[in-house]
Residue frames as a rotation matrix with the C-alpha (Angstrom) as fourth column:
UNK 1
0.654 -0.653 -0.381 -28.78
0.246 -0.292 0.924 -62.98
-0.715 -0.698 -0.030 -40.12
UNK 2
0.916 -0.327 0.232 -26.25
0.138 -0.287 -0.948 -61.07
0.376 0.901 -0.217 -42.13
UNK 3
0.736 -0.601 -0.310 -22.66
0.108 -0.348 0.931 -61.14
-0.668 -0.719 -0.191 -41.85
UNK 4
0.895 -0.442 -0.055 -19.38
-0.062 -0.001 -0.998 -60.38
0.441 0.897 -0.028 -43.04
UNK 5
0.832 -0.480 -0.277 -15.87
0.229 -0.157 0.961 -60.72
-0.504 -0.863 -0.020 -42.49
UNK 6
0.819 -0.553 0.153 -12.90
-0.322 -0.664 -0.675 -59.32
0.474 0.504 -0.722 -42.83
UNK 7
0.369 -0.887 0.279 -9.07
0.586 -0.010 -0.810 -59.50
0.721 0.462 0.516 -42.86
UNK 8
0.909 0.083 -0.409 -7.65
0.237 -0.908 0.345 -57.23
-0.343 -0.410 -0.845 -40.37
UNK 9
0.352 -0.853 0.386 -4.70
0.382 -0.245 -0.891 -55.33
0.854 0.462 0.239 -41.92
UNK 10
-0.140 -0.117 -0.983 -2.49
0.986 0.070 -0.149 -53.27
0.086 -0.991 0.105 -40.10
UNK 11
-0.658 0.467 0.590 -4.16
-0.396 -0.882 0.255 -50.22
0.640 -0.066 0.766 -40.09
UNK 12
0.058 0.965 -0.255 -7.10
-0.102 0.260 0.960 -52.05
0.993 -0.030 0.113 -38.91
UNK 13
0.487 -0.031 -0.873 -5.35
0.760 0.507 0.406 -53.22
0.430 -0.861 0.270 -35.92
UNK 14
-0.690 -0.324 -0.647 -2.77
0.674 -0.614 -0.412 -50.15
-0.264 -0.720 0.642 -34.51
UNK 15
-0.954 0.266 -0.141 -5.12
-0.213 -0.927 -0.309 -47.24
-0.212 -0.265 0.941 -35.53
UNK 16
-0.361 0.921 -0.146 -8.80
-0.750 -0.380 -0.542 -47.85
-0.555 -0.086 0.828 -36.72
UNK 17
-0.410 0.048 0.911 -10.91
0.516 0.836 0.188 -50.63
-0.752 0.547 -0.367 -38.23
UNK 18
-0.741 0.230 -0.631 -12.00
-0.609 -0.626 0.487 -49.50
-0.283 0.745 0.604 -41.91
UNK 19
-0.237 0.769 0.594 -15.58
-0.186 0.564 -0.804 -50.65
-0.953 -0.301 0.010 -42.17
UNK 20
-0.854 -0.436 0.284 -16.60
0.173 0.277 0.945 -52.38
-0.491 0.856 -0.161 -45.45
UNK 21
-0.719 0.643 -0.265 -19.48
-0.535 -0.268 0.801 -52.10
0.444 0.717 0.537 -47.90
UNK 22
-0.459 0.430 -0.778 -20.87
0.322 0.896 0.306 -55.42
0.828 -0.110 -0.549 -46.63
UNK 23
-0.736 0.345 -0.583 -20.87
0.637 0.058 -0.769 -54.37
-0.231 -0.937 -0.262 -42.98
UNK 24
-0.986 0.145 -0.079 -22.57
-0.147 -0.989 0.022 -50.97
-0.075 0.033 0.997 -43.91
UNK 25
-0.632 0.763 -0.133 -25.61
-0.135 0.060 0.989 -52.84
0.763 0.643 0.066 -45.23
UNK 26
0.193 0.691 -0.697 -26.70
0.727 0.376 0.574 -54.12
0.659 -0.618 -0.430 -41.44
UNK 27
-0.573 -0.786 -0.234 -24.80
0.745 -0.380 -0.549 -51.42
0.343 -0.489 0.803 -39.67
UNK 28
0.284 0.821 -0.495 -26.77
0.680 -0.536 -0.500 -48.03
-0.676 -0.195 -0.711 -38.46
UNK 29
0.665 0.214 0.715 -26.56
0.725 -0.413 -0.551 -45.01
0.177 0.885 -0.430 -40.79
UNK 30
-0.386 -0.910 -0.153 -23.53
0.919 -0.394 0.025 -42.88
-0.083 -0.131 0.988 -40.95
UNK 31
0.697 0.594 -0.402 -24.04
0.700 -0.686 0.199 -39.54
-0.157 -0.420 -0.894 -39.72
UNK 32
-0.025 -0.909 0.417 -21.76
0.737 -0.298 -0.606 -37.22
0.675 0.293 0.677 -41.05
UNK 33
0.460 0.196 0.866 -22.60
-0.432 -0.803 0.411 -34.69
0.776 -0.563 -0.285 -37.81
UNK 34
0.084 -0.170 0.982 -21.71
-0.965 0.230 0.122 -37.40
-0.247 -0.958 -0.145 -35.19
UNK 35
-0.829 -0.521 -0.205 -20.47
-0.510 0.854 -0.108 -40.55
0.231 0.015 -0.973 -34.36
UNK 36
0.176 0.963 -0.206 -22.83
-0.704 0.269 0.657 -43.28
0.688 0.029 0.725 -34.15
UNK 37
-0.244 -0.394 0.886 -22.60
-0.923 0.376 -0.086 -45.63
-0.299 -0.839 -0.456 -31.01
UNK 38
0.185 0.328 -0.927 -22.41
-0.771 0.632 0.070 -49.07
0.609 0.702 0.370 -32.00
UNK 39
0.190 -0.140 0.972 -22.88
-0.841 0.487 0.235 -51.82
-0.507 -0.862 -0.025 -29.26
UNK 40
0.224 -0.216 -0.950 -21.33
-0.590 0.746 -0.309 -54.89
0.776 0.629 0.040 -30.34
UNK 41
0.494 -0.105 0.863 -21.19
-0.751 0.449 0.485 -58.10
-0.438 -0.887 0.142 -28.01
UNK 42
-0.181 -0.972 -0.151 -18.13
-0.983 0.176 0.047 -60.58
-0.019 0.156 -0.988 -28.00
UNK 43
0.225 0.139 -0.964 -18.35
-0.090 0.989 0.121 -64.52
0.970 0.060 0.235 -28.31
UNK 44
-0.437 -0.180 -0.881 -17.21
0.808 0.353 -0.472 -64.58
0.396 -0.918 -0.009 -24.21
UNK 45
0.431 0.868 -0.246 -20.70
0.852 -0.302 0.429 -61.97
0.298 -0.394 -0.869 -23.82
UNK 46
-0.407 -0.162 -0.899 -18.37
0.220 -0.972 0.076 -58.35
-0.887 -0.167 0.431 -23.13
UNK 47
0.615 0.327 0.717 -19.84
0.787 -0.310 -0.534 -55.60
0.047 0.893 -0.448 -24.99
UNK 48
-0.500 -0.752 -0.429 -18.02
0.679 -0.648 0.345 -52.79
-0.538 -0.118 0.835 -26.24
UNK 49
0.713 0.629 -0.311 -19.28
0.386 -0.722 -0.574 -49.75
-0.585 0.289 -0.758 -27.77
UNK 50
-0.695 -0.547 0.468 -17.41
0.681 -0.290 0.672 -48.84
-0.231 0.785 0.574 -31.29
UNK 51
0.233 0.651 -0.722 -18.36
0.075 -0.752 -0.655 -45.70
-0.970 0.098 -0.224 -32.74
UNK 52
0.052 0.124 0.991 -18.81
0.938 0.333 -0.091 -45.17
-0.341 0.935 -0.099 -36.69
UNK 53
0.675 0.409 -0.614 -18.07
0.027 -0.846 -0.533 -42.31
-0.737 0.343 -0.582 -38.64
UNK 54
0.916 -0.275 0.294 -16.38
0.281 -0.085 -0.956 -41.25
0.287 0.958 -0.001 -41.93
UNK 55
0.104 -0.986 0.134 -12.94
0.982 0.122 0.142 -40.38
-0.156 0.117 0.981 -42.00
UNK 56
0.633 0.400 -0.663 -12.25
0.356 -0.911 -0.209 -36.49
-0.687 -0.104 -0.719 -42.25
UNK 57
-0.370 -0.490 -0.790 -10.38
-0.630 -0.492 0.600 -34.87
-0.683 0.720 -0.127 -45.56
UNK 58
-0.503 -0.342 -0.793 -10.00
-0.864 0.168 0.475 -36.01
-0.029 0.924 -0.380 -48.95
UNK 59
-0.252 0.501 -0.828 -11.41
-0.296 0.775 0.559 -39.68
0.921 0.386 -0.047 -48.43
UNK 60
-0.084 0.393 0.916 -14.13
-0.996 -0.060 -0.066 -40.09
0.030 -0.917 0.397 -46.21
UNK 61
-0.473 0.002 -0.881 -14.14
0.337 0.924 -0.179 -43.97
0.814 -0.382 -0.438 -45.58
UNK 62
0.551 0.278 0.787 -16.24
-0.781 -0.160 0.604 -45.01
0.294 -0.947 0.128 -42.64
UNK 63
-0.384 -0.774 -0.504 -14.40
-0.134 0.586 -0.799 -46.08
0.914 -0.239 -0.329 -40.07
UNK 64
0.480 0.020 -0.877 -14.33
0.718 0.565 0.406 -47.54
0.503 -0.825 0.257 -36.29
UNK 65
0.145 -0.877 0.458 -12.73
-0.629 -0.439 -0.641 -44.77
0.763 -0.195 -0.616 -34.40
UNK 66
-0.111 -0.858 -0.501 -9.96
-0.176 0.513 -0.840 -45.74
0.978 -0.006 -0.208 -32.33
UNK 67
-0.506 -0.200 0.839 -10.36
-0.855 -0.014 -0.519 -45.48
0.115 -0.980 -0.164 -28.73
UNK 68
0.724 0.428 0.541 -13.25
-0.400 0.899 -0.176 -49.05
-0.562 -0.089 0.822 -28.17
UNK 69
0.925 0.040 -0.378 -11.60
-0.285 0.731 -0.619 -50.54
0.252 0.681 0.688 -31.01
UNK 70
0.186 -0.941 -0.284 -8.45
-0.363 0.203 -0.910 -50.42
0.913 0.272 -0.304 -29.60
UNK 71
-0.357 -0.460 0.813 -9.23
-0.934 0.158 -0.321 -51.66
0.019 -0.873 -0.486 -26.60
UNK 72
0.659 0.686 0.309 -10.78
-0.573 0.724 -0.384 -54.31
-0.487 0.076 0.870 -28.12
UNK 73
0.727 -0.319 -0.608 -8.07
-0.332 0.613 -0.718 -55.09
0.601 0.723 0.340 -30.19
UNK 74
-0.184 -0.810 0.558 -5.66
-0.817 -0.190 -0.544 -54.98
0.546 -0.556 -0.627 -26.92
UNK 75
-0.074 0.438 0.896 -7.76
-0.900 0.358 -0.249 -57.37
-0.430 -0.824 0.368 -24.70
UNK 76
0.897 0.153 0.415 -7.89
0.007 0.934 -0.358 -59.88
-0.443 0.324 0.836 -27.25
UNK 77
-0.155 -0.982 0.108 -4.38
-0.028 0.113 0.993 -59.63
-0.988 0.151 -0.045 -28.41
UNK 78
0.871 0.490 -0.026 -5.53
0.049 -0.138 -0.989 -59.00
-0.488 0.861 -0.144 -32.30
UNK 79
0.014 -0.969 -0.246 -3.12
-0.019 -0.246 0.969 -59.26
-1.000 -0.008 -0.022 -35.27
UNK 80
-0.115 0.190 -0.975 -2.87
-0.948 -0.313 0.050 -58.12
-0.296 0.930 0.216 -38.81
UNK 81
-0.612 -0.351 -0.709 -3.91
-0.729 0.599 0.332 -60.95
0.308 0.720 -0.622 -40.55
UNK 82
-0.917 0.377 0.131 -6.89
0.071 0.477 -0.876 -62.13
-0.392 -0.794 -0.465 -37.99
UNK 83
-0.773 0.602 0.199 -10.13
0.506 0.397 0.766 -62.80
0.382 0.693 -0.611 -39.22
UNK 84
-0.908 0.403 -0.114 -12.91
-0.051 -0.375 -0.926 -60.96
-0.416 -0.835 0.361 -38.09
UNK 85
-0.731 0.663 0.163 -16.72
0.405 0.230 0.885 -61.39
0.549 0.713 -0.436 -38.04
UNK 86
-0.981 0.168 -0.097 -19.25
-0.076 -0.793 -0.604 -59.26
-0.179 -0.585 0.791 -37.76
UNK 87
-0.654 0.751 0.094 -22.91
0.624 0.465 0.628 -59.99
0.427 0.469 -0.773 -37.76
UNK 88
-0.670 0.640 0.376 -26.43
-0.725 -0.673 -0.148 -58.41
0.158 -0.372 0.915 -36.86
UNK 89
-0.895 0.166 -0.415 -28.59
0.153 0.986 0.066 -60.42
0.420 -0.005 -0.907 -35.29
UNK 90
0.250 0.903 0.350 -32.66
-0.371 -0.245 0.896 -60.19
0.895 -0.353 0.274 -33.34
UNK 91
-0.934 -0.290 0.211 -32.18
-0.237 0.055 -0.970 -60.20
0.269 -0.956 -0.120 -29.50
UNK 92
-0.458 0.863 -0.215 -35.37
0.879 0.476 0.036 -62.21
0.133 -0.173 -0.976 -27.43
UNK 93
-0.264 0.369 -0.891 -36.51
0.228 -0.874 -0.430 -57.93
-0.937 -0.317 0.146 -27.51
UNK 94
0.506 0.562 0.655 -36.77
0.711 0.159 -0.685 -58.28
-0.489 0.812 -0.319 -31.08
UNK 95
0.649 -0.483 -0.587 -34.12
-0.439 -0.869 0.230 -55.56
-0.621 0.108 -0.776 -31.04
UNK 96
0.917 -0.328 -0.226 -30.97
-0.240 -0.004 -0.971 -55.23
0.317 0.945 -0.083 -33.13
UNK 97
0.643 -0.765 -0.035 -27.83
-0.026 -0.068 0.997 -56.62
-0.765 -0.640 -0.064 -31.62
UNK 98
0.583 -0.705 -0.404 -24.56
-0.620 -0.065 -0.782 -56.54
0.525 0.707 -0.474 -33.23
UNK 99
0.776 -0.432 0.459 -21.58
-0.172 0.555 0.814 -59.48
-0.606 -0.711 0.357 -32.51
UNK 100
0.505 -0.771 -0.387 -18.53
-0.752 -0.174 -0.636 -59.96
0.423 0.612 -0.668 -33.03
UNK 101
0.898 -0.275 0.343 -16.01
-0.058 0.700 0.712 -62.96
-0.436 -0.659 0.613 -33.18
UNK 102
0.338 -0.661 -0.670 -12.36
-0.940 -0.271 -0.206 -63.56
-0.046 0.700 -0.713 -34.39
UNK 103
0.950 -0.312 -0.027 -10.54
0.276 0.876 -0.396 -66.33
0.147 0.368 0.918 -36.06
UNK 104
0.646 -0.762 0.054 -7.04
-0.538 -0.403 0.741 -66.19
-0.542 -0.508 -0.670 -34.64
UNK 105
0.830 -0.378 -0.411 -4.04
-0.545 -0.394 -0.740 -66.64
0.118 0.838 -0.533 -36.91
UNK 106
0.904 -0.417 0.097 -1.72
0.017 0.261 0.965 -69.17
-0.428 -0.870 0.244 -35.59
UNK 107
-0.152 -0.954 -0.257 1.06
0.261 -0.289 0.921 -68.97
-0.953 0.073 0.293 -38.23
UNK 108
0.918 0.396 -0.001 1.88
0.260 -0.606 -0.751 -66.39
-0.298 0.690 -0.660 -40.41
């Protein structure tokens, strides 16, 4: 099982998450034609569907675009400075699953 986590700044949280090296390694390949759908299931079993792609101009960074992620970050009340983890794991299909859990910040 590979994971990684991250920091969320606040970029990460009002407009897009900015995906790291680490994740990239378990992630699916970045298409630079299309987003890539990326099911990811929560520690309380909702999935959400984040989509991957690069960033457009000057530095392409992949990123989370915004629409899933931000309702993900709404529903769970997310804040710069929350922990996030992100893992790949084998489902009892032998399939890839992606999950995701957060470490909540109580003072900052």
């Amino acid at each position: 099982m590979e994971r990684c986590e991250k920091e969320l700044s606040p970029s990460d949280v009002n407009q897009r998450l900015a995906v790291t090296k680490g994740m990239l390694e378990f992630l699916p390949p970045i298409d630079p034609e299309h987003d890539v759908p990326v099911r990811v299931l929560d520690e309380k079993g909702k999935v959400y569907v984040f989509y991957l792609s690069c960033r457009q101009g000057k530095h392409r960074k992949p990123v989370f675009q915004s629409k899933q992620w931000r309702v993900f970050v709404k529903e769970r009340g997310i804040a710069a400075g929350d922990v996030m983890y992100l893992w790949a794991e084998e489902n009892a299909f032998h399939q890839t699953q992606y999950r995701i859990a957060l470490l909540k910040m109580l003072f900052s």
